[in-house]
N, C-alpha and C positions, 0 to 999 in steps of 0.2 A: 133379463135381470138375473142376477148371481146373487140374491140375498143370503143363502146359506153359506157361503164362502165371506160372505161380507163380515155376518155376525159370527164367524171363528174368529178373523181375522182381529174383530174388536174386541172379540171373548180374551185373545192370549193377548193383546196392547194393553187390555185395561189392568187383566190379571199382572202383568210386568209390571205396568206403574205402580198399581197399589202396594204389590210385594215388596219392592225393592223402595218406595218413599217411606211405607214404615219401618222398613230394617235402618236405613240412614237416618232416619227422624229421631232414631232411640237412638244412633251412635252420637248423634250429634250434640258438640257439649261446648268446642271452641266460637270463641267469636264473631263473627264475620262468617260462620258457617254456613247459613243458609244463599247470602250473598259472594262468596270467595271463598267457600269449602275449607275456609280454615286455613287457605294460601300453603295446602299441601297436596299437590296433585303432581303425581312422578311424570316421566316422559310419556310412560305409554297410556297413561291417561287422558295425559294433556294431547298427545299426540290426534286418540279421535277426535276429543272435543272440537280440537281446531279444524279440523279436514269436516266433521259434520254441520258446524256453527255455520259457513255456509254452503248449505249444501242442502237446500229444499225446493219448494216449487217452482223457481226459476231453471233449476236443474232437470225438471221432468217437464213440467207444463210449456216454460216457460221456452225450454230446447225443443219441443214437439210444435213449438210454435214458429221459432228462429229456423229451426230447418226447413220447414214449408215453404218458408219465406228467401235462404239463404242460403240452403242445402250445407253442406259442410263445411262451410266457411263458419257456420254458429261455432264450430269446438273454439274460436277462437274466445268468446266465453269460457269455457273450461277452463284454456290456457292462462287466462288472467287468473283466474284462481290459484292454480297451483302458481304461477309466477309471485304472486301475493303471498302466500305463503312461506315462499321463500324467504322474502323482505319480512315478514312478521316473524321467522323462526332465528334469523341471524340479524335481523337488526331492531325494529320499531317494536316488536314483544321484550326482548331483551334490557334496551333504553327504560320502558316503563316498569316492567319486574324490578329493575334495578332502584329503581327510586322508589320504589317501595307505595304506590299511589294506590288510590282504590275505583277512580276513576277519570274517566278524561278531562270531564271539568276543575277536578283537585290539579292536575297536572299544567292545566291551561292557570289555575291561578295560582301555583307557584312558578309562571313563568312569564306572568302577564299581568296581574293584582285580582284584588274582589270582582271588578267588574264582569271580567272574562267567565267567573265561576256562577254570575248572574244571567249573562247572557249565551254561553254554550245550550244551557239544559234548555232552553226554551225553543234551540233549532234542530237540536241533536234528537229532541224526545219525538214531533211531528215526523222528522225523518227516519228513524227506526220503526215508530209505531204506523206507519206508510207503510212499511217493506211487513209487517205484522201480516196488513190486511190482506198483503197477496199470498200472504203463506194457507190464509184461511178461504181465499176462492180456489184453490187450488185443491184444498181438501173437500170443499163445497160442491167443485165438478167430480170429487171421485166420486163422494157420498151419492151424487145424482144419476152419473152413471150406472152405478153398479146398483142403485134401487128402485130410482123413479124418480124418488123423493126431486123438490124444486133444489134449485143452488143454493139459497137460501137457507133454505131447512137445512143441508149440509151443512153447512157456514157454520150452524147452532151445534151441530154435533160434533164438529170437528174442535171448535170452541172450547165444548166441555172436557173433549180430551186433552186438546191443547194446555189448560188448567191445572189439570191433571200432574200432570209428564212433569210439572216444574214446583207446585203450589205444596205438597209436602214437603221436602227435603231441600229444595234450592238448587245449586250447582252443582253439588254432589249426586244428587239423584238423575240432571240430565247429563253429566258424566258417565254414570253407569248404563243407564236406558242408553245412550249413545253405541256403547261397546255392544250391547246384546244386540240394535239393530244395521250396526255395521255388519256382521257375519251374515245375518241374515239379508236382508241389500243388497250382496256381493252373491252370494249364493244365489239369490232369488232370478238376480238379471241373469247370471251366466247360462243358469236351467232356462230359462226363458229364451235366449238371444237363440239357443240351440236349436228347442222345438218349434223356435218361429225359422229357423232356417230349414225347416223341414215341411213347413207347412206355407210358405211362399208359393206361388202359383208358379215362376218361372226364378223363383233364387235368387241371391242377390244378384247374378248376372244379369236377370229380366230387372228389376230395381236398375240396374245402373244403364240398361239398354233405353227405358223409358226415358230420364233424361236424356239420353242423347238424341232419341227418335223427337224430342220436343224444341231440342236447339236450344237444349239448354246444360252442356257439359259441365259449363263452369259450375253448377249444383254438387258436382263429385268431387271438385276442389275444395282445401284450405285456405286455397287463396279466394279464390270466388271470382267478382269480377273486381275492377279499380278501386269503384266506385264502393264496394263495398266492405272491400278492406280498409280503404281511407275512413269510411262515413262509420263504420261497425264493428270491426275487426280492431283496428287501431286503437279507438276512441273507447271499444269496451274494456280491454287492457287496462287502459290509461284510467278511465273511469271505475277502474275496480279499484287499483290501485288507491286512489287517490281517497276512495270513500273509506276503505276498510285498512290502511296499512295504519293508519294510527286512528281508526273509531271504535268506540265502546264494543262492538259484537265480537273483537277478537283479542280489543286487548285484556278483558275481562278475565276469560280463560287465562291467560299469561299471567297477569295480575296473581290470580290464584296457584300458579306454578310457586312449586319451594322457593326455587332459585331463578337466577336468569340463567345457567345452566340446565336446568331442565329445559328451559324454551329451546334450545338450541339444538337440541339432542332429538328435541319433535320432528324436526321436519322432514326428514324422507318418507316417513310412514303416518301423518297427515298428506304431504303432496300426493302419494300414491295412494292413497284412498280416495282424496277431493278428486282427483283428476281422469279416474276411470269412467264416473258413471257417466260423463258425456257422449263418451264415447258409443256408449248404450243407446241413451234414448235419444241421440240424433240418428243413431241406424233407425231404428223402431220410426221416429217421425217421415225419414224419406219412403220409408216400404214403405206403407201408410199411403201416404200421398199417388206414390205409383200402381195401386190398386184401387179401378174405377168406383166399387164399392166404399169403401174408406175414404176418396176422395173427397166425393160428395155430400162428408158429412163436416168438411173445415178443418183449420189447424187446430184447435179445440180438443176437438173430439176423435180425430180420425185414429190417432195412433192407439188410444186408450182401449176403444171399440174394436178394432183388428186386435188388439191382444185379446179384449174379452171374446174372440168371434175362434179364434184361431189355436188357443191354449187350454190344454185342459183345466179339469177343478182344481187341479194341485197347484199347478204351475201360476193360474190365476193368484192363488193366494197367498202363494209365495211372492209374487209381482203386487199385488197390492200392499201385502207386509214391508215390503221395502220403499214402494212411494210413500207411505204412509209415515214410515220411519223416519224418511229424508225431511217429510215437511212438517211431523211433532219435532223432530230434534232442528232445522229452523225458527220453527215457532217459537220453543222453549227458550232462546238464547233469545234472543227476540226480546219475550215478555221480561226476561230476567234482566236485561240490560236496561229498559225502558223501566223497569220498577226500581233498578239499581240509581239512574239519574235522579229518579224522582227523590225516593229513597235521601239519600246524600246529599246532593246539590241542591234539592228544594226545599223538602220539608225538613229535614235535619238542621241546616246551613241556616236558611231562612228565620225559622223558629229560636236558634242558637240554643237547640236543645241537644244535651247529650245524650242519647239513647242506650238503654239496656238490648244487650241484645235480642231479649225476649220481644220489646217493643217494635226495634225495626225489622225483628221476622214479622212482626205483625204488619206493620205498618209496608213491607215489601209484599205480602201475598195481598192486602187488599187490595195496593196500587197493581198487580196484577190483573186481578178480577177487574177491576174499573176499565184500561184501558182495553183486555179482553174483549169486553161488552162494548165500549166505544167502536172496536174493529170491525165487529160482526153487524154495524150497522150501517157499512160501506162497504163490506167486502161483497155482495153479490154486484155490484153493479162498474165496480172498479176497469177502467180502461185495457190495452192488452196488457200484458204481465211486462213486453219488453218494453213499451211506450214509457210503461210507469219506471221501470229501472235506469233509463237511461237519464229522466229527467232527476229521479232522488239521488242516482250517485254524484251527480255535480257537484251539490250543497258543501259535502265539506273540502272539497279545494280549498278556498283558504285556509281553514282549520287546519290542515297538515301541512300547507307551506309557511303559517306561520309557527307551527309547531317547530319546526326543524330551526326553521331561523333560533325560532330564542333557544332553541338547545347550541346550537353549536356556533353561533354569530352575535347577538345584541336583542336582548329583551324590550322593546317600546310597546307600553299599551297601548296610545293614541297610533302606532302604527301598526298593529293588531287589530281594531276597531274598525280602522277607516279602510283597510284592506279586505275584512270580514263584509261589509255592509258595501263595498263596491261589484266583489264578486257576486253578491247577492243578486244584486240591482241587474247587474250582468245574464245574472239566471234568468233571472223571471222578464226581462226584454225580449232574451233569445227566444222562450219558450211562449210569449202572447202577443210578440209584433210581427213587425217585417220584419226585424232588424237584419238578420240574416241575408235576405232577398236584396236587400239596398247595399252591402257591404259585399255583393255578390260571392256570398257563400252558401248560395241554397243549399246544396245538396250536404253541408253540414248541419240543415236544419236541427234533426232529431241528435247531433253530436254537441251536445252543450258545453260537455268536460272540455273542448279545448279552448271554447271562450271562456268559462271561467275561472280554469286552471291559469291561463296567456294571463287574466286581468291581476290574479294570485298574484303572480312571479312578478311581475314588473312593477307592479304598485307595492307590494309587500318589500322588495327591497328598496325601491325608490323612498320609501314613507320609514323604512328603519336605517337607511344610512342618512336620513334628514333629521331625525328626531334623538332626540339623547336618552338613553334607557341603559339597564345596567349589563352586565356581559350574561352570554350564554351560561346557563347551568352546568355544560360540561366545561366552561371555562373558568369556573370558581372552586374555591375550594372545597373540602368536604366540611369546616367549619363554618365556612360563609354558608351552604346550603342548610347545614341544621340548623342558623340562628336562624333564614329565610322562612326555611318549613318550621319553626314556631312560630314565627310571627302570621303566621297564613294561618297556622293553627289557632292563635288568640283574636285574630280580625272578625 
């Protein structure tokens, strides 16, 4: 146990949050500030925001579990990230800054009518608040590790921090907290990567001799084996892509950008932040593994435990300060997006009530709190971290393919609908039948993005070159678009 290293580590996170959500609290005076910072955040703001929005448990836990399993072939993970980024800094953040939207469902119903703006938040909010919970077993195994304490009990502490980090100030505060735990993150692993190259029993050259002595080389590869870059490598790309280039966790940040020039100017220095730390703790997961001690404590546990076994007190807490950072500043975008749907799309839209902005901060931090406490009562028992990602990134394939269409081809709601609700059906086949096994595509089993991205694309244009709907938003003018967006505004 490292308790004394634990309670510094919570002594300066907590001391952070509190300091820096009541300095923003008192500045805060515009609109939409607690929710959209006021839709004033420069490049080099927005820049972290974006690079840490995803950049949490899946990135530490979630990589210390994929290398075990896939040796180096996991960075392919990474890679879809920063590749995503790309697309979010030059094109799909740019598209919605531009239109001026506050969130995805506002943007689906001026491109689709009411119904779209009734039915997103009800599949968007389950699948964010999913990816919530593993941010919070994630924090649940540190808290355990590093005290005793059950998963559980973690889960509740990491919770209250979680709360914390976002429930004063809003997007501005995990803005800030963002910046101060990038340095330290980045700092934290490089001291760390060092002292554990010092403190390896035979260096990385024993690590990379161990596979080979096991017959299993392809562990040192990017490629890996066929089988695993088709079923894992590929499909995780694809499935990041598809969940995140136009969903609420990234376009929100953008949203909030001044301009859609600031999004554009993000992206070198979001992709080079997102795209190092993989490279970290899939080292850290293979040592691990290759040391008989470590081994036999599982993907889990082994990398955590060799850092806690092998690293001083400083270095420890240094390494904990930055997992810790990765998956409050996850969580925070998280809770903030899933309170933003609520927020906007349900209770605001629903009620056809206009809010003071005093009301929907209010009405944003309790929807925090709620779904908060809804997560911590799933998250110890939750499945592996990658089982559960591969299946929630599928969900919005259609969302984004019929996003595109009505931007730049033919608006049809009835062809929105029926494309939405086929992909679906899609999902949830691939993931509880055979379907798979009978269509002899087993070894795509756990790869769903490509069944229900395939069912997206052909059904989504087949059902909008059949049905008559009005042109693309970037094919109308900018007076047709403002009588549109008022009339979306008075429905």
């Amino acid at each position: 146990m490292k308790l004394g290293i634990l309670i510094a580590v919570l002594v300066f996170e907590f001391l952070c949050i509190i300091a820096v959500g009541w300095y923003l609290n008192r500045q805060q005076t515009r609109q939409d500030g607690f929710l959209l910072a006021g839709r004033s955040l420069n490049w080099q703001l927005l820049s972290i925001t974006l690079a840490l929005s995803i950049l949490g448990t899946p990135h530490i836990y979630g990589m210390f579990e994929m290398a075990w399993f896939m040796g180096a072939a996991s960075l392919w993970f990474g890679f879809g990230c920063s590749i995503l980024l790309v697309v979010v800094c030059v094109f799909t953040g740019r598209w919605v800054r531009r239109l001026n939207v506050s969130s995805m469902p506002e943007l689906m119903h001026l491109l689709f009518g009411e119904k779209m703006r009734l039915i997103l938040p009800s599949v968007m909010i389950p699948i964010i608040w999913a990816v919530m919970t593993l941010e919070l077993q994630g924090m649940g195994i540190s808290f355990a590790l590093m005290t005793g304490v059950t998963v559980e009990q973690g889960v509740y502490l990491g919770a209250i921090l979680g709360v914390l980090y976002v429930c004063l100030s809003g997007l501005n505060q995990v803005v800030w907290l963002n910046i101060i735990n990038a340095f330290i993150k980045y700092g934290g692993l490089a001291v760390a990567t060092v002292l554990l190259t010092e403190k390896l029993p035979a260096g990385w050259a024993g690590v990379s001799q161990y596979f080979i002595d096991q017959g299993q080389p392809w562990m040192l590869s990017i490629w890996g084996t066929p089988q695993i870059l088709i079923s894992f490598g590929m499909s995780t790309v694809i499935a990041i892509l598809v969940n995140h280039s136009l969903g609420q966790q990234l376009m929100q940040p953008c949203m909030a950008a001044k301009d859609d020039r600031v999004v554009a100017n993000s992206m070198w220095v979001a992709v080079i932040v997102n795209g190092m730390l993989a490279v970290f703790t899939i080292s850290m997961g293979l040592a691990a593994k290759s040391i008989p001690e470590f081994h036999a404590l599982g993907p889990k546990m082994a990398a955590i435990s060799m850092l806690l076994e092998y690293l001083p007190n400083y270095a420890i807490a240094l390494v904990l300060a930055a997992f810790f950072g990765s998956m409050l500043s996850g969580f925070s975008i998280i809770a903030l997006v899933t309170s933003t749907l609520f927020t906007k799309d349900i209770y605001a839209y629903t009620s056809r009530k206009c809010m003071s902005p005093a009301e929907e901060n209010r009405v944003a931090r309790i929807t925090i709190i709620v779904f908060c406490i809804l997560a911590t009562a799933v998250a110890p028992i939750l499945p592996p971290i990658v089982t559960a990602i591969n299946w929630l990134f599928s969900w919005p394939a259609p969302i984004m393919v019929m996003c595109l269409i009505g931007l730049f081809w033919k608006r049809s709601t009835t062809a929105a609908i029926t494309t939405m609700f086929a992909a679906w059906i899609v999902n949830m086949l691939w993931s509880f039948t055979g379907l798979p096994a009978a269509i002899g595509l087993e070894m795509l089993t756990s790869a769903n993005v490509y069944a229900t991205l395939s069912v997206s694309i052909v059904v989504g244009i087949l059902m909008t070159a059949l049905c008559a709907g009005k042109p693309g938003i970037f094919r109308v003018s900018k007076a047709v678009l403002a009588q549109e967006r008022a009339e979306a505004a008075q429905a």
